[in-house]
C-alpha positions as CSV (number, residue, x, y, z in Angstrom):
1,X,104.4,-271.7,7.2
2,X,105.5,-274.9,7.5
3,X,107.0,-275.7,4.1
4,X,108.6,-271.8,4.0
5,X,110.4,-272.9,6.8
6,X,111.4,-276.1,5.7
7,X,112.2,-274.4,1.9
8,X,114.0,-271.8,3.8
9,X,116.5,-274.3,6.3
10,X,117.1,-276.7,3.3
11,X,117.8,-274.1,0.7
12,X,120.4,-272.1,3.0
13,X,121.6,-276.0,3.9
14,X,122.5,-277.0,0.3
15,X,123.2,-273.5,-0.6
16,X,126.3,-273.7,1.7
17,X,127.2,-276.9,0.7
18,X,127.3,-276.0,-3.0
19,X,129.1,-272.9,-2.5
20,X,131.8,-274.0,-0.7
21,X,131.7,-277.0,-2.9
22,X,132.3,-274.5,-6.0
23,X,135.3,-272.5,-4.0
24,X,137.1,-275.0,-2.3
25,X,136.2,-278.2,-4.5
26,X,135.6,-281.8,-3.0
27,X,138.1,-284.3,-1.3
28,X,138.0,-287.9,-2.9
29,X,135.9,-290.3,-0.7
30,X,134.1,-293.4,-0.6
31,X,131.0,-293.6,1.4
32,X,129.0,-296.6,2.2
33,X,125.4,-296.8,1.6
34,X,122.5,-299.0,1.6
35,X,123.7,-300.4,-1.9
36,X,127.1,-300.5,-1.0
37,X,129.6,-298.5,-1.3
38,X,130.0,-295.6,-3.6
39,X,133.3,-294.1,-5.1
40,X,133.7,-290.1,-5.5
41,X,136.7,-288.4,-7.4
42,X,138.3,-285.8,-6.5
43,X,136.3,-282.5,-7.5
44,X,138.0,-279.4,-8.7
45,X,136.7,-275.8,-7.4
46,X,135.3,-274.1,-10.3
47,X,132.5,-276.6,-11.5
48,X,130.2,-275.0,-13.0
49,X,127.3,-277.4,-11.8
50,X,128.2,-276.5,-8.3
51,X,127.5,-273.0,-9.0
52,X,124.2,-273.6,-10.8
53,X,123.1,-275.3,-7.7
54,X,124.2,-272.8,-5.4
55,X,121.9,-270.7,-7.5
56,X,119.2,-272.7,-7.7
57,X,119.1,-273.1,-3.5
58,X,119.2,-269.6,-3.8
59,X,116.0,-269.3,-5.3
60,X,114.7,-272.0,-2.8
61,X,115.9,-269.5,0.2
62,X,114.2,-266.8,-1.3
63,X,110.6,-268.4,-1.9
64,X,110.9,-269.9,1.4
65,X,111.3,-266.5,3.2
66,X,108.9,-265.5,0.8
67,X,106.3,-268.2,2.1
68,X,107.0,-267.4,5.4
69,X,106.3,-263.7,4.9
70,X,103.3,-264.4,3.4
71,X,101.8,-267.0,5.4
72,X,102.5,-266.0,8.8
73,X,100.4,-262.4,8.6
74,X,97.5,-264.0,7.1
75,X,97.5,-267.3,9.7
76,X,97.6,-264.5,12.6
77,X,94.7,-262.4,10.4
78,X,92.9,-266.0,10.8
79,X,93.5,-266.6,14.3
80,X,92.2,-263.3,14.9
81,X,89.3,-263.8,13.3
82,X,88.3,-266.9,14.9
83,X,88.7,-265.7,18.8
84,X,86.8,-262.9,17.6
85,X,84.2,-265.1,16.1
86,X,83.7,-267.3,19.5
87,X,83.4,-264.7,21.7
């Protein structure tokens, strides 16, 4: 349940983020990091690499949720079965 979940919030995270990427393209920036700092032009809308990756989080939503589907029935099936076993 755990890693549907954490498929599921990352996927719709970076499915967003590509998407609007791919629509409204990318400002210039520079941003500093731990090996300095890091120059990034000025992204059209349109790229196609933007929309594969909105795809591909796409496909990360969806096996999340489908995790999550799956697992949660069968983890309440189990907890089920153990109370019944103790008693």
């Amino acid at each position: 349940m755990i890693a549907g979940g954490a498929m599921l919030l990352v996927g719709a995270l970076m499915g967003i983020f590509s998407y609007t990427a791919y629509t409204a393209g990318n400002p210039e920036r520079i941003l500093d990091g731990f090996e300095g700092r890091t120059y990034y032009p000025k992204e059209a809308p349109g790229s196609p690499g933007r929309k594969l990756q909105a795809y591909i989080s796409l496909a990360t939503v969806s096996i999340g949720a489908l995790l999550l589907v799956v697992s949660a029935p069968v983890y309440l099936i189990g907890r089920r079965l153990r109370q019944a076993a103790e008693e």
